[in-house]
Structure formats: C-alpha cells, structure tokens
C-alpha positions in Angstrom: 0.0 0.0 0.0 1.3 3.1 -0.7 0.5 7.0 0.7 -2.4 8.7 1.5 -3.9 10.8 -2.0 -4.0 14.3 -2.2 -7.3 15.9 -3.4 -6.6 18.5 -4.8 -9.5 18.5 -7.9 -12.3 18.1 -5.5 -11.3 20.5 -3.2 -11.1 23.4 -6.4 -14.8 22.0 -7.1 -15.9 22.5 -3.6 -14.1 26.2 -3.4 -15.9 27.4 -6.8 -18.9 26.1 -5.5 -18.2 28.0 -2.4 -17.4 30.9 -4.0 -20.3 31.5 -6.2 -22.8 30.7 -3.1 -21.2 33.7 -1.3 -21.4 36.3 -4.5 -25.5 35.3 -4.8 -25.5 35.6 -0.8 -24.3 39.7 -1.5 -26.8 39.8 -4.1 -24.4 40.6 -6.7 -24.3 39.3 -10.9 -21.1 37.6 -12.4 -21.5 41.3 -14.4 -21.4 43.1 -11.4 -18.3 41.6 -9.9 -16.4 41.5 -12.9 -16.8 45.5 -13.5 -16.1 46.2 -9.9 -12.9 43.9 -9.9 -11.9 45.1 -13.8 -11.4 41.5 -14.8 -11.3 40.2 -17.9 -15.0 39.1 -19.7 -15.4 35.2 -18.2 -13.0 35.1 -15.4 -15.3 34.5 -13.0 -17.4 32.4 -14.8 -14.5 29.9 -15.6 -13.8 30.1 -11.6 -17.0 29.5 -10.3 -17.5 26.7 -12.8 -14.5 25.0 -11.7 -13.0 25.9 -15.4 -9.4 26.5 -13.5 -6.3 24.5 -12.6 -4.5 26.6 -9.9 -6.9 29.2 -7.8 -4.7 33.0 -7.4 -5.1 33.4 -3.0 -4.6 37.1 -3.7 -7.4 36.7 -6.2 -9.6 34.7 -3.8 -9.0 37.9 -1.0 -10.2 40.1 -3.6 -13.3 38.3 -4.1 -13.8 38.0 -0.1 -13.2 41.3 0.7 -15.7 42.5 -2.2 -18.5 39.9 -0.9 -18.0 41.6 2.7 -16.5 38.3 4.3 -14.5 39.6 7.6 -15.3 36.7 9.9 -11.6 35.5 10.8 -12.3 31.6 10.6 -14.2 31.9 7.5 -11.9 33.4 5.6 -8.7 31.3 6.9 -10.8 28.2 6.1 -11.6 29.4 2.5 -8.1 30.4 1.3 -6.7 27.4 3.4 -9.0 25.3 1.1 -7.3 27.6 -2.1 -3.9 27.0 -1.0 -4.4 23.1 -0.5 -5.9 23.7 -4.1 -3.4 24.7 -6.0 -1.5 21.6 -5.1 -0.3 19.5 -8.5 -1.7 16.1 -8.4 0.5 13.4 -10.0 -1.4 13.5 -13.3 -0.4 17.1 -14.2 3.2 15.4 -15.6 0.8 13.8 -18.0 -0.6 17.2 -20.0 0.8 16.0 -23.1 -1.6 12.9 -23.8 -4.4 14.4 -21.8 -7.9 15.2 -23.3 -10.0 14.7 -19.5 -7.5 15.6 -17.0 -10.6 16.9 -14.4 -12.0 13.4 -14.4 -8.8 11.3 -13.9 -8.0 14.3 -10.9 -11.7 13.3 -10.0 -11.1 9.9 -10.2 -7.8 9.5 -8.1 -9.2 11.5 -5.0 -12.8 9.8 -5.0 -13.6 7.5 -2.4 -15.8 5.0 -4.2 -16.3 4.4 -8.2 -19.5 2.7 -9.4 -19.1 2.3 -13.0 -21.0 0.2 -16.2 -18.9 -0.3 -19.0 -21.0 -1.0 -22.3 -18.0 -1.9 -24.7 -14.6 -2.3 -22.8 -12.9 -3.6 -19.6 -12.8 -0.8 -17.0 -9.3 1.0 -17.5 -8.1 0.7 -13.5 -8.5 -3.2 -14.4 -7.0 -3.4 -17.9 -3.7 -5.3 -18.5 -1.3 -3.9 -20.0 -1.3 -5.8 -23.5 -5.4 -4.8 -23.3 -4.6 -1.1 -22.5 -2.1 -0.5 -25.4 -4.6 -2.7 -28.0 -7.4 -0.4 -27.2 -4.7 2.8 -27.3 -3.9 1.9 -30.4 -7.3 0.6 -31.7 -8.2 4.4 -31.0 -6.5 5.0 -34.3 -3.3 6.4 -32.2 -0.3 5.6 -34.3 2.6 7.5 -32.9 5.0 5.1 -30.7 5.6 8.1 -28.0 2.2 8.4 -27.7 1.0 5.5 -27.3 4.1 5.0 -24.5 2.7 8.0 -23.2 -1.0 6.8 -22.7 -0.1 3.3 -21.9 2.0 4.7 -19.0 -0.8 6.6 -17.9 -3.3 4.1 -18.4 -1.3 1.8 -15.3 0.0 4.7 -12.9 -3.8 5.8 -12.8 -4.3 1.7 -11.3 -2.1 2.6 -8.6 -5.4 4.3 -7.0 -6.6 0.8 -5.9 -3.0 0.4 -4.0 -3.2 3.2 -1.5 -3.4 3.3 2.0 -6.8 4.6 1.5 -7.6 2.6 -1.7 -10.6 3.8 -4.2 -13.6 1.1 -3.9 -14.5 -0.2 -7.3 -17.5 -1.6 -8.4 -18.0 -2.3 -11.7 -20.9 -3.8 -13.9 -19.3 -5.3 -16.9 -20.6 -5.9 -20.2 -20.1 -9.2 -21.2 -19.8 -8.1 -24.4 -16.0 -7.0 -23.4 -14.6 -9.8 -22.5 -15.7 -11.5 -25.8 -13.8 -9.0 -28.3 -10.7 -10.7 -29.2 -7.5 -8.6 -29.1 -3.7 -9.8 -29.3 -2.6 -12.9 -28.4 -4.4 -15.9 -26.7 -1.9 -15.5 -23.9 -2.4 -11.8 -23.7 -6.5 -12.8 -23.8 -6.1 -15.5 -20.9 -3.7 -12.5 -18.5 -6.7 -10.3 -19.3 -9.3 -12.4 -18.2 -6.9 -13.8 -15.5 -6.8 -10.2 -14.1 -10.3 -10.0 -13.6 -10.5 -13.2 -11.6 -7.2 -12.2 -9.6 -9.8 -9.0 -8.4 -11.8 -11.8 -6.1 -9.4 -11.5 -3.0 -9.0 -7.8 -3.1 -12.1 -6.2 -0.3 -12.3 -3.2 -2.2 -12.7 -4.2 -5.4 -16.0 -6.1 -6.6 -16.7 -7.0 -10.1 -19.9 -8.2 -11.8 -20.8 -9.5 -15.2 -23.8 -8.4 -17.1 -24.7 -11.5 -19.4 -25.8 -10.4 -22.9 -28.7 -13.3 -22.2 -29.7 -10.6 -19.7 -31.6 -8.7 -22.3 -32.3 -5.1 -22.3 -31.5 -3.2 -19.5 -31.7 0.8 -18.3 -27.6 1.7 -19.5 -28.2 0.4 -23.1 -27.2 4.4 -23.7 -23.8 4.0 -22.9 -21.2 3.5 -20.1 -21.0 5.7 -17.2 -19.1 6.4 -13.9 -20.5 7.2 -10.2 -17.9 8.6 -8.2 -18.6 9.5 -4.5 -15.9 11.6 -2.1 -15.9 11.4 1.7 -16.2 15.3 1.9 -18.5 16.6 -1.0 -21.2 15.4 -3.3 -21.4 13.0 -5.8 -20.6 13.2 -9.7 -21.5 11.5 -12.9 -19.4 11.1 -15.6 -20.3 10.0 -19.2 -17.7 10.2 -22.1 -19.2 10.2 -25.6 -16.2 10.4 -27.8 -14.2 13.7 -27.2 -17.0 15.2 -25.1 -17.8 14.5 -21.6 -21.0 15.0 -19.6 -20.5 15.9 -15.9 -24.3 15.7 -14.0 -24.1 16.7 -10.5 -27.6 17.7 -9.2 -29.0 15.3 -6.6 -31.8 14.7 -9.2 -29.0 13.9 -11.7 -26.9 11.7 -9.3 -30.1 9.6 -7.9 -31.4 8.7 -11.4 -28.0 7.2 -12.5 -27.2 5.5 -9.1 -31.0 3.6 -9.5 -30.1 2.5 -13.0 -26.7 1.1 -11.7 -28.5 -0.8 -9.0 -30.6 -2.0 -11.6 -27.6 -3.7 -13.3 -26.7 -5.0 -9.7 -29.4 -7.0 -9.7 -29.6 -7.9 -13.3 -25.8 -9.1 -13.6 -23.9 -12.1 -12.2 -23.0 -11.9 -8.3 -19.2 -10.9 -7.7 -18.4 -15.2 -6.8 -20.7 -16.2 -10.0 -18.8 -13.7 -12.2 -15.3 -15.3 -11.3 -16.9 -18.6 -12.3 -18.1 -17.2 -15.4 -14.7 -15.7 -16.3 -12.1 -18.8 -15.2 -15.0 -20.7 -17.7 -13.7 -18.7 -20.6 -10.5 -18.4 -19.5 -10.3 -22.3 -19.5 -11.8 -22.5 -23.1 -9.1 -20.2 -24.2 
C-alpha cells in the first residue's frame, strides 16, 4: 500500500462552488463583480465553474473582501482550502496525452467508483497488452504516444493500491470480455486479471450476461464517483465530449439505473466462475 492521496481536484470543485454561493449571498451578478474587480469578460465564470487548474489566494481575497466576508475563521478556512488547491496532483506530468485531465483528478481523490462499462474492460483493471490494443485501436499511431498513454493508463491503477484505496465496483458488459485482441496469452492474463480481483475487499466485479436482455444503461457507459467530503458526480464520455451531472436529481437517477444492473448481472463469486470458464476454453 502506498501513501495517503491528495485531493486537490475536488477541493477546487468545492471552493468554486463556495465561491459562487457567497457572490449570490451579496446579491451581486457575475456582471457586477467582474466591473467592480476590472477582470477580464469570463474570469469569473471559468472560476466559479471550476474551469481553473491553480486558484490565485490574492485573487480569492479580492473576491472576499468585495462579498463583505470579515469573519476570521471563514476566511482562513476558504483560502486554506485555495492554497491546499493549487497543489499538482501526480497527473499534471501527463498534460501531453491528456484530453479529461478533471476526471482522472476526480477519479484519483474519489472514495468509491461505481461504474457500467457497455464496450470495454474498465481502464483501473486493464492489463497492460489490453490497455495499449485499445490505445492503439483508438487510431493512435505515434510510438511516443502510445508510450505515453499506456503509462498513464497503469499509474492511474495505482489508485486501488493506496493506504486509503478507491472502492471499485464495476458492472461489466459481457460483451467486453468477448472481443478478441492480441494474443491468446495476452487474452487469458486479461481475463486472468479479472479473476485475480476476487481477494482484493475493495474491489468487486460483476458481469452483465448479454442473455440478460435489455437493461436501463443500453445508452452508454458511465461512472459514479462519491468523495468522503463533498457530493457525488456523474461522468459519461461520448467520444471527445464529456458530460458531468451533478444535481441530486442527476446523481439519484444514474445510481437507481446502476443498481438495476446489480441486480440484473452475475453476483461478484458467479462472475469469477463465469470468467475462469472462458478463461479455460481459451
């Protein structure tokens, strides 16, 4: 097990959030605050919308001083919680390859992941033959690159080997595991992965046969991801473009349809069966 993980990505999401609860509490507009401060058109927006990678303290003051905020605790605790984020989690040395660095940030400091994947083995569970099949059946060509994202691909697994790990649960598609890729042997250390997951107590994985029939997620794969100190996220990924829901109303829908596929998939024990079966018939 390795250290305890920063969060630095959640706590900027809680501190935007923050912030634009205490500009509506003075009754002022984005508009308003942004002629009174002179800032440029849509700096506040991209703060308040979490659109920002290291939060300015002498820019936080500014705005706490204009919103009349002069208790003493209350304004430690706020730039405390922007000086805690501006710290640089590990995946900031990966800029290069990056297309959603706010969700891999989101995913490393979460405390649980619920997640259906419709197509493709969950990436904190891939090998590393699978990972760099799937980089390059992405139509990515260029040998750095795909070094690159392969790299990234297995330091993100090292979530699951923390002192505090993430808890997985994932609802697989059994679809997945019947796409061939590479090699018989890579297929079998693939599937042998998977099966390896059964004595780990924070990881549980379930199969969702395709005899199952039609289900509420036939729209795609998604991820649940809950933190021990703020509200819960939804994360879809539809190409290039990702879909963040966070209203309660949001959350609550997608956590009913994923305990939907709980009960509609193979228990965590039958899925192992299920998968050493193929893996035999390999």
């Amino acid at each position: 097990m390795t250290e305890q993980r920063p969060r630095p990505t959640v706590r900027r999401r809680r501190l935007s959030r923050e912030l634009r609860a205490l500009r509506e509490a003075a009754g002022f507009t984005a508009e308003h605050v942004t002629r009174e401060l002179e800032w440029s058109k849509g700096k506040l927006s991209r703060i308040e919308n979490n659109d920002w990678r290291r939060p300015s303290v002498q820019d936080i003051k500014v705005l706490l001083d204009l919103y009349g905020i002069d208790d003493p605790e209350q304004r430690a605790a706020l730039l405390q919680l922007t000086r805690d984020s501006r710290q640089r989690g590990w995946w900031a040395g990966y800029q290069d390859v990056f297309h959603n660095p706010s969700y891999t940030g989101f995913e490393q400091e979460a405390s649980r992941l619920l997640t259906y994947e419709q197509s493709v083995i969950p990436g904190l569970l891939q090998t590393p033959a699978y990972a760099e099949a799937l980089i390059r059946a992405g139509l990515v060509h260029d040998p750095n690159e795909v070094r690159r994202r392969l790299a990234l691909r297995m330091e993100r697994q090292r979530v699951l080997e923390h002192a505090d790990p993430l808890h997985l649960w994932a609802v697989i598609d059994e679809s997945a595991l019947l796409r061939p890729f590479g090699s018989s042997q890579e297929r079998k250390d693939q599937l042998q992965r998977l099966i390896d997951t059964e004595g780990l107590k924070h990881v549980n994985i379930q199969l969702l046969p395709v005899g199952a029939g039609l289900h509420p997620a036939l729209s795609g794969s998604f991820v649940i991801l809950e933190f021990p100190e703020d509200s819960s996220i939804v994360y879809m990924e539809m190409g290039l473009q990702e879909l963040y829901l966070e209203t309660p109303e949001e959350v609550n829908r997608q956590a009913l349809v994923f305990r939907h596929l709980n009960a509609m998939a193979l228990s965590p024990s039958d899925t192992v069966d299920r998968i050493s079966t193929m893996l035999r018939n390999l």
